[in-house]
Each structure stands twice: as structure tokens, then as C-alpha cells.
Backbone as CSV, one residue per row, in Angstrom:
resi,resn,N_x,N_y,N_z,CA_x,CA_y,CA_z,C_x,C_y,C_z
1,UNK,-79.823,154.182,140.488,-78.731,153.355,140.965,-79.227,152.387,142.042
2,UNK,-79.794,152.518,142.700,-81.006,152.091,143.935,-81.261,150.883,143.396
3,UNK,-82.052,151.171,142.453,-82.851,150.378,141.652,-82.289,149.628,140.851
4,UNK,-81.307,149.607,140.041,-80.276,148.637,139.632,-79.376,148.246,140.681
5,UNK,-78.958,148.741,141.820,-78.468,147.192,142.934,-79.433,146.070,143.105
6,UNK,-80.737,146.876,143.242,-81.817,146.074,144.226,-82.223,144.985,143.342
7,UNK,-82.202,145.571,141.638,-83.018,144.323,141.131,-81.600,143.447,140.072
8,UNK,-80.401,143.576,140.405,-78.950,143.379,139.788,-78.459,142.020,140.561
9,UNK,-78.737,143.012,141.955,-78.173,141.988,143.166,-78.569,141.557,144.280
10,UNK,-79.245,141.983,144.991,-80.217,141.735,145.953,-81.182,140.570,145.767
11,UNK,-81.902,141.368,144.644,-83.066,140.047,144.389,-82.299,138.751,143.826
12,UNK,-81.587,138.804,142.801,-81.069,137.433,142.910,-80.618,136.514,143.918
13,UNK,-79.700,137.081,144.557,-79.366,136.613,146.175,-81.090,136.289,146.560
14,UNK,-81.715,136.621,146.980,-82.900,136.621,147.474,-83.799,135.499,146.954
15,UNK,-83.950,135.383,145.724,-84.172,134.834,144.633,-83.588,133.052,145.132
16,UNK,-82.256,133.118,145.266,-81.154,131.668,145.755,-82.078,131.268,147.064
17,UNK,-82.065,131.964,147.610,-82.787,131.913,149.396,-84.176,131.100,148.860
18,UNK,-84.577,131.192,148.250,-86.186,130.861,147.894,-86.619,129.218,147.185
19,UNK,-84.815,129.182,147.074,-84.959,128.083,146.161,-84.715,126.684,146.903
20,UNK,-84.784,126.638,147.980,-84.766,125.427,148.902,-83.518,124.813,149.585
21,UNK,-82.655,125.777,149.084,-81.218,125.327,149.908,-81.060,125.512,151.184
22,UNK,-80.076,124.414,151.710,-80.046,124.198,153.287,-79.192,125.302,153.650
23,UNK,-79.382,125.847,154.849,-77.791,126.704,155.270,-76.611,126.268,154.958
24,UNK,-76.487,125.385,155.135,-75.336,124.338,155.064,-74.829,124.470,153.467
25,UNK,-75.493,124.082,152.506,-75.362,124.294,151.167,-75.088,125.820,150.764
26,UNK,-76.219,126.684,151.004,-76.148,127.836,150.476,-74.613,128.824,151.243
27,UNK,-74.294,128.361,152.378,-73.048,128.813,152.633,-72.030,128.241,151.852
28,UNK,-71.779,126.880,151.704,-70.892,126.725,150.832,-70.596,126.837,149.510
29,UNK,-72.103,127.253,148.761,-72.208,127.706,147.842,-71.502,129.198,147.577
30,UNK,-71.733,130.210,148.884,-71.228,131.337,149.015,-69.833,131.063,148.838
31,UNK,-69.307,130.661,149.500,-67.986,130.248,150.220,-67.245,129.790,148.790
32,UNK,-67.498,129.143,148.061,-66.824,128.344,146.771,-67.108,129.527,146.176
33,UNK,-68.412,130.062,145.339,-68.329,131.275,144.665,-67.377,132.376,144.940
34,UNK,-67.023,132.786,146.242,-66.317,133.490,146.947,-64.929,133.260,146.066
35,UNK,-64.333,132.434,146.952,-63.476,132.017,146.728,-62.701,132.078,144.983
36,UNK,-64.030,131.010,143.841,-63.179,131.138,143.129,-63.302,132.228,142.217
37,UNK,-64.134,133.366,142.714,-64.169,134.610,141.905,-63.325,135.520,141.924
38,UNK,-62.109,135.156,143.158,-60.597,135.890,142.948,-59.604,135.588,142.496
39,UNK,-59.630,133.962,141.933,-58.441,133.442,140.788,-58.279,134.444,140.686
40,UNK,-56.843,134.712,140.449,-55.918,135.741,139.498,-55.655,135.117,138.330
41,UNK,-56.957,134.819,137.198,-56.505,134.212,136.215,-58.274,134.606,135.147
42,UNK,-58.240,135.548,134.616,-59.183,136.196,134.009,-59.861,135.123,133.098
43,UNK,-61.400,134.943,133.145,-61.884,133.734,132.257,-62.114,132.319,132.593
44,UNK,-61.217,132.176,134.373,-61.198,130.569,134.696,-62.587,130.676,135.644
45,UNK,-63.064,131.568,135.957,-63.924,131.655,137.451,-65.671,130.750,136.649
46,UNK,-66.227,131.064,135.465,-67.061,129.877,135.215,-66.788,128.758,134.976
47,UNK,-65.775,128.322,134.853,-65.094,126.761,134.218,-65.032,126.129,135.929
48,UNK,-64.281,126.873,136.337,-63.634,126.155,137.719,-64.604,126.307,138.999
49,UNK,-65.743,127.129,138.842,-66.979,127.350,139.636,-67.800,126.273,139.936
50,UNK,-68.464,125.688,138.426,-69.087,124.880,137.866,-68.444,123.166,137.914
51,UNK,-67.183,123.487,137.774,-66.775,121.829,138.141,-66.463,121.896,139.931
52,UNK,-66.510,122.764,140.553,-66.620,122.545,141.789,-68.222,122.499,142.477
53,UNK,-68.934,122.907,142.209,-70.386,123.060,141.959,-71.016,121.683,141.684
54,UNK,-70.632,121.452,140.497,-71.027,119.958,140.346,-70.649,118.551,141.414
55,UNK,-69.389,119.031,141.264,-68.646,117.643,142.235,-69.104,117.822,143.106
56,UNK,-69.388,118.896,144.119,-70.293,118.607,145.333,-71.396,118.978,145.417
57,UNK,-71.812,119.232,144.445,-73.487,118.942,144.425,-74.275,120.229,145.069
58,UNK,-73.801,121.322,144.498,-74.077,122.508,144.767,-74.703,123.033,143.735
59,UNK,-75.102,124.492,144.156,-76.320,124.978,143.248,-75.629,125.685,142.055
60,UNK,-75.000,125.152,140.904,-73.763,125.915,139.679,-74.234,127.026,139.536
61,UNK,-75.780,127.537,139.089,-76.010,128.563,138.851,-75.518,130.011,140.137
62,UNK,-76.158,129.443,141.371,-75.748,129.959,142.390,-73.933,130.985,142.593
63,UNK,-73.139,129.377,142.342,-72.282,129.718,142.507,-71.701,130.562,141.164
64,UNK,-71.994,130.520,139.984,-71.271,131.278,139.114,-71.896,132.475,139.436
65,UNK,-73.213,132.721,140.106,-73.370,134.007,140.141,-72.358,134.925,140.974
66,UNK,-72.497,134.207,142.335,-71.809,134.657,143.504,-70.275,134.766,142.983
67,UNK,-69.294,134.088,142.274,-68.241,134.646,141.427,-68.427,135.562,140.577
68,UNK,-69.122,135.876,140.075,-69.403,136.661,138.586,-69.641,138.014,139.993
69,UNK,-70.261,138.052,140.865,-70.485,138.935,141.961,-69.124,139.718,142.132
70,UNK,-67.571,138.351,142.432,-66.372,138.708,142.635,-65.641,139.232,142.130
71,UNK,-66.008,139.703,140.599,-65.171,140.302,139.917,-64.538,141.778,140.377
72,UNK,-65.036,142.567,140.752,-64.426,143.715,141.079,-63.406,143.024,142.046
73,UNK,-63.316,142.024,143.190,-62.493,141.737,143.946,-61.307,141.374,143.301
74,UNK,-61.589,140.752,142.128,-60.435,139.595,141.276,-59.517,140.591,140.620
75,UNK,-60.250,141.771,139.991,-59.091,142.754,139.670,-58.224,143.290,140.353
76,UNK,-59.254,143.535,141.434,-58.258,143.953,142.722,-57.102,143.513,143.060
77,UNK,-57.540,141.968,143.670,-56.465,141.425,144.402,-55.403,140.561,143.069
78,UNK,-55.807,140.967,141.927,-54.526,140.265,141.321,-53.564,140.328,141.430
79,UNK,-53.145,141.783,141.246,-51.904,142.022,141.443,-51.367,141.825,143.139
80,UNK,-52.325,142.028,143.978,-51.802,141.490,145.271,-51.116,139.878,145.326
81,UNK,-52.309,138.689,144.546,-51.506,137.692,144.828,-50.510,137.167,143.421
82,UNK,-50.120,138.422,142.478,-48.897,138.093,142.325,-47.885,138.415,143.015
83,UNK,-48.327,139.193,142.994,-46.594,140.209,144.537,-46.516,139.015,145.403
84,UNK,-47.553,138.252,145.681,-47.306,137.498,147.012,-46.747,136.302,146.322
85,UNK,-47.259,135.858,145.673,-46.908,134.192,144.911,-45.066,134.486,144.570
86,UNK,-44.584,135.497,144.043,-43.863,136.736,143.475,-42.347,136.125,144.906
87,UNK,-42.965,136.214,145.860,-42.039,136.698,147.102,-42.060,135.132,147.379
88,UNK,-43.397,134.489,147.622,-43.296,132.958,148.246,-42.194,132.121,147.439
89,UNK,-42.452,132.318,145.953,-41.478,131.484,145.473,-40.343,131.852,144.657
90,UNK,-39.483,133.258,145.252,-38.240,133.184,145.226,-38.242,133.641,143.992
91,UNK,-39.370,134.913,143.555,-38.935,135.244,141.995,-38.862,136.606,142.384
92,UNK,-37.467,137.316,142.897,-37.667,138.221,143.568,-36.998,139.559,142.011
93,UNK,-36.381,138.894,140.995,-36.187,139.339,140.263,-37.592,139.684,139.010
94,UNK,-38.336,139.708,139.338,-39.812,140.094,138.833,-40.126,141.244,139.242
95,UNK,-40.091,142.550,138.100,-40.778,143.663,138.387,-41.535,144.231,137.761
96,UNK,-42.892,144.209,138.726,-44.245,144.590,138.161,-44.398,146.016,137.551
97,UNK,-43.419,146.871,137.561,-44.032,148.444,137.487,-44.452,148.845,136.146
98,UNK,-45.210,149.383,135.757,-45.504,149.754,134.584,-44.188,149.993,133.295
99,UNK,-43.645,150.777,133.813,-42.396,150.893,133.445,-40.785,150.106,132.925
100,UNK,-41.096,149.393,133.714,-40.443,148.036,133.692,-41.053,146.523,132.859
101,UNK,-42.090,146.715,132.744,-43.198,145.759,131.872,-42.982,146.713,130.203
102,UNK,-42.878,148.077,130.308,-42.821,148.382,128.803,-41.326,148.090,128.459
103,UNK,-40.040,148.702,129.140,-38.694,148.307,128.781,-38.465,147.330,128.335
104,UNK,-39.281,146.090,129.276,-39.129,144.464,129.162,-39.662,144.065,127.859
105,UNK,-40.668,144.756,127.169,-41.242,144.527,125.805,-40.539,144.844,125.338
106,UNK,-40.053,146.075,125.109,-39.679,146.672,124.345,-38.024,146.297,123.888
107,UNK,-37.477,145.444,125.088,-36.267,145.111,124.749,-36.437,143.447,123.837
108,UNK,-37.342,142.704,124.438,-37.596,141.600,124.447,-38.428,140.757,124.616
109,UNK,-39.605,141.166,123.882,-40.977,140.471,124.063,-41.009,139.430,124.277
110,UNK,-40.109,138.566,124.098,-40.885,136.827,123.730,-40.142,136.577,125.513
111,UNK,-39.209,137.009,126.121,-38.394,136.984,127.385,-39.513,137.443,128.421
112,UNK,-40.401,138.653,127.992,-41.091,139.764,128.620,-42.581,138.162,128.996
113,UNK,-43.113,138.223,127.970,-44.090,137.355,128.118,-43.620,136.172,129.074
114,UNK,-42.691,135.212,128.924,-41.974,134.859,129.926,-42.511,134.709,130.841
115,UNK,-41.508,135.902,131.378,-41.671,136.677,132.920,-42.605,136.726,133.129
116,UNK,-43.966,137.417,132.731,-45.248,137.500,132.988,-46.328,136.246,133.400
117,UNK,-45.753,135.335,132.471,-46.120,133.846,132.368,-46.147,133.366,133.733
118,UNK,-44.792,133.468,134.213,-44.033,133.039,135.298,-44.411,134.032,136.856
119,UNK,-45.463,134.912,136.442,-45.310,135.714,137.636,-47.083,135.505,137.642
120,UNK,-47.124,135.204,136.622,-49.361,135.157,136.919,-49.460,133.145,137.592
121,UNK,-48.294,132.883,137.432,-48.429,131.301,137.603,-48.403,131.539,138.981
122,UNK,-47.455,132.405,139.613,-47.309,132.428,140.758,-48.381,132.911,141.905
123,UNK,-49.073,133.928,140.720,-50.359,134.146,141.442,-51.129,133.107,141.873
124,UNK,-51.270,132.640,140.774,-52.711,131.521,140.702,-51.791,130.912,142.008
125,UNK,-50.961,130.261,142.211,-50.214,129.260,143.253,-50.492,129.903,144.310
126,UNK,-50.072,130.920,144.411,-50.623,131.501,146.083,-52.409,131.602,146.673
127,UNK,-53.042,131.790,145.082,-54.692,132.065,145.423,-54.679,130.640,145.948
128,UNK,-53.851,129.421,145.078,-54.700,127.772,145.340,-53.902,127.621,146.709
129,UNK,-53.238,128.280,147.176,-52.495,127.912,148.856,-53.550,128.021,149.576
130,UNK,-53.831,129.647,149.539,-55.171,130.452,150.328,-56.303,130.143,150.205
131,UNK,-56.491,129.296,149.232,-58.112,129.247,148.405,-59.039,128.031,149.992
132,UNK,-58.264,127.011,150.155,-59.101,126.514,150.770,-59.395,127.028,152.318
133,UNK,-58.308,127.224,152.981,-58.779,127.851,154.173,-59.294,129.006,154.168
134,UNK,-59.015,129.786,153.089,-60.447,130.889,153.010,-61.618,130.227,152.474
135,UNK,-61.890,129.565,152.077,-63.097,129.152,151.750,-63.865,128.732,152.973
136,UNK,-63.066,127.715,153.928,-63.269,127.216,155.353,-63.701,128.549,156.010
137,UNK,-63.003,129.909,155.951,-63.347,130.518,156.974,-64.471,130.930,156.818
138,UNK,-64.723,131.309,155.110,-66.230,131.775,154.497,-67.077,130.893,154.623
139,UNK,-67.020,129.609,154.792,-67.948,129.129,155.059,-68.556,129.213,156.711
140,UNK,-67.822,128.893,157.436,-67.990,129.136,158.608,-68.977,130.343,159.360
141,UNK,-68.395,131.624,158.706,-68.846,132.702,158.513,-70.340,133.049,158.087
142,UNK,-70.247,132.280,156.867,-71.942,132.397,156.376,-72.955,131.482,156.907
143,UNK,-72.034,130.746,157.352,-72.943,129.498,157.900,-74.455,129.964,158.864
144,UNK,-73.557,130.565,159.996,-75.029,131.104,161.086,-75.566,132.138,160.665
145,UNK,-75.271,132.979,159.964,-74.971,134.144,158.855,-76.961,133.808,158.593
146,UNK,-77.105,131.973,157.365,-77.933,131.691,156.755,-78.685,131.027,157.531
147,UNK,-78.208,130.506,158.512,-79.309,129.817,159.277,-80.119,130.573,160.324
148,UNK,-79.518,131.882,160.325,-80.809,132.793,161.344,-81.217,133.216,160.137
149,UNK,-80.927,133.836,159.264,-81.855,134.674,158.393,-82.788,133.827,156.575
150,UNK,-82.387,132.788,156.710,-83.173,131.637,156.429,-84.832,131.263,157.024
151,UNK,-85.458,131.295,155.741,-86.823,131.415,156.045,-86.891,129.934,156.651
152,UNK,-87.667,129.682,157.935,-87.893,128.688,158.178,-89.046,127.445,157.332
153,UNK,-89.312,128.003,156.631,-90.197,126.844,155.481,-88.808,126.708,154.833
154,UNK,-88.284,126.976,154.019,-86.752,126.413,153.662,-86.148,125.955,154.260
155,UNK,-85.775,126.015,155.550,-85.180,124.908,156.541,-85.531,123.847,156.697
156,UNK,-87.146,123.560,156.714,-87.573,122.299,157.271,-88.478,121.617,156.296
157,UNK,-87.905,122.432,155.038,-88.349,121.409,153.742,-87.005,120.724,153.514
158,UNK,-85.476,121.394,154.007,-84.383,120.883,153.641,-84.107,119.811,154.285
159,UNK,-84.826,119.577,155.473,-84.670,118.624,156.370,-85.311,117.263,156.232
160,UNK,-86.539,117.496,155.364,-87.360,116.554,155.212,-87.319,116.211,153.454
């Protein structure tokens, strides 16, 4: 198990470090990967990684890794930012319980899907509220994070 973190995840991370990125970059690289590897929206995190990656001129591979990293988070917090999207916009008649998702089929699938429709939309809306000032804070965060532990031949090749 050791041995599959170290050579899974570690060395890749490690691997990014080697490849000439500035602190500056490789945090925001973190920071965007971060970020969009908790969409509550299963399947969007390489599409929407990669066109953010590109547009600012970040390392894509980097960042789809560092999302593809987020997945255990994204399951997690889905259902958190539907409950939340859920409450922000007044869909208080939405109930998630297991129980209530089979009745809802079972009475009325095409109504059921719906609802569901209408309650993962709400997710995604609350992740894109949160998405940028968490990204701001992650970046911030990783920022001195990479610039002390940043090999200094990578620094001052980034500079020059």
C-alpha cells in the first residue's frame, strides 16, 4: 500500500515539481485542479479542467491530474452542495432520502427525474458560487506552500 501511494501519487506530484513551473503557476495549477475536481457533476472535471488549463496557460496535464486526485472529495461533497444549492435557491420541497427518491420513482419517474434534474443543477450553482473564492483561497495557500519547497534551479530557470 506504501508503495502504491508513493509511486500513484507522490511521484507524480513530484514528477510536476521537476517540470519547470513557477510557484506562481504550479499553485494555480493546484488551486484550479482543486477546485474543479469537486463539481457535483460526474464526468465534467476533464472537459472543464482542460479548458481552464488552456485559457490560462497552465500545465492541462497537471491539472487533470490534481482533479482526477479530487475524486474521492467530489463524491463526498456532492450531496453536501446539493443540500446547499437545495436551501440557497428556495427548493425546500426537494427530498434527498433514499426513500423518498424510490417512492418518487416509483410513483412517477419522468416527475422524479425532474426533481433530480433540478436539485443536481442546484448543486453545480452553489459549487460555481464557491468555486472561485475557494480557488483564491487555494491558491493563496499553496502559493508559499511552493515557493519554499520548490527546488531552487526551478525557480530561477522560471525567472529567466
Amino acid at each position: 500500500m506504501k508503495e502504491f501511494f508513493r509511486r500513484r501519487i507522490i511521484q507524480p506530484m513530484l514528477n510536476l515539481l521537476k517540470q519547470g513551473m513557477s510557484p506562481q503557476k504550479l499553485a494555480a495549477t493546484v488551486a484550479v485542479g482543486s477546485v474543479v475536481g469537486v463539481i457535483p457533476m460526474l464526468g465534467a472535471t476533464t472537459v472543464l479542467g482542460t479548458a481552464i488549463a488552456a485559457r490560462f496557460r497552465l500545465n492541462i496535464a497537471a491539472t487533470v491530474l490534481v482533479s482526477y486526485l479530487m475524486q474521492p472529495f467530489q463524491i463526498l461533497l456532492a450531496l453536501p452542495f446539493i443540500k446547499l444549492g437545495i436551501s440557497w435557491f428556495g427548493l425546500d420541497e426537494l427530498q434527498l432520502t433514499f426513500d423518498e427518491m424510490t417512492a418518487m420513482f416509483r410513483s412517477d419517474w419522468l416527475n422524479a427525474l425532474n426533481k433530480l434534474w433540478q436539485a443536481n443543477l442546484a448543486g453545480i450553482s452553489a459549487w460555481a458560487i464557491l468555486a472561485l473564492p475557494s480557488g483564491l483561497v487555494l491558491y493563496f495557500i499553496f502559493l508559499p506552500v511552493f515557493k519554499r519547497f520548490l527546488p531552487q534551479t526551478v525557480v530561477a530557470e522560471a525567472k529567466g
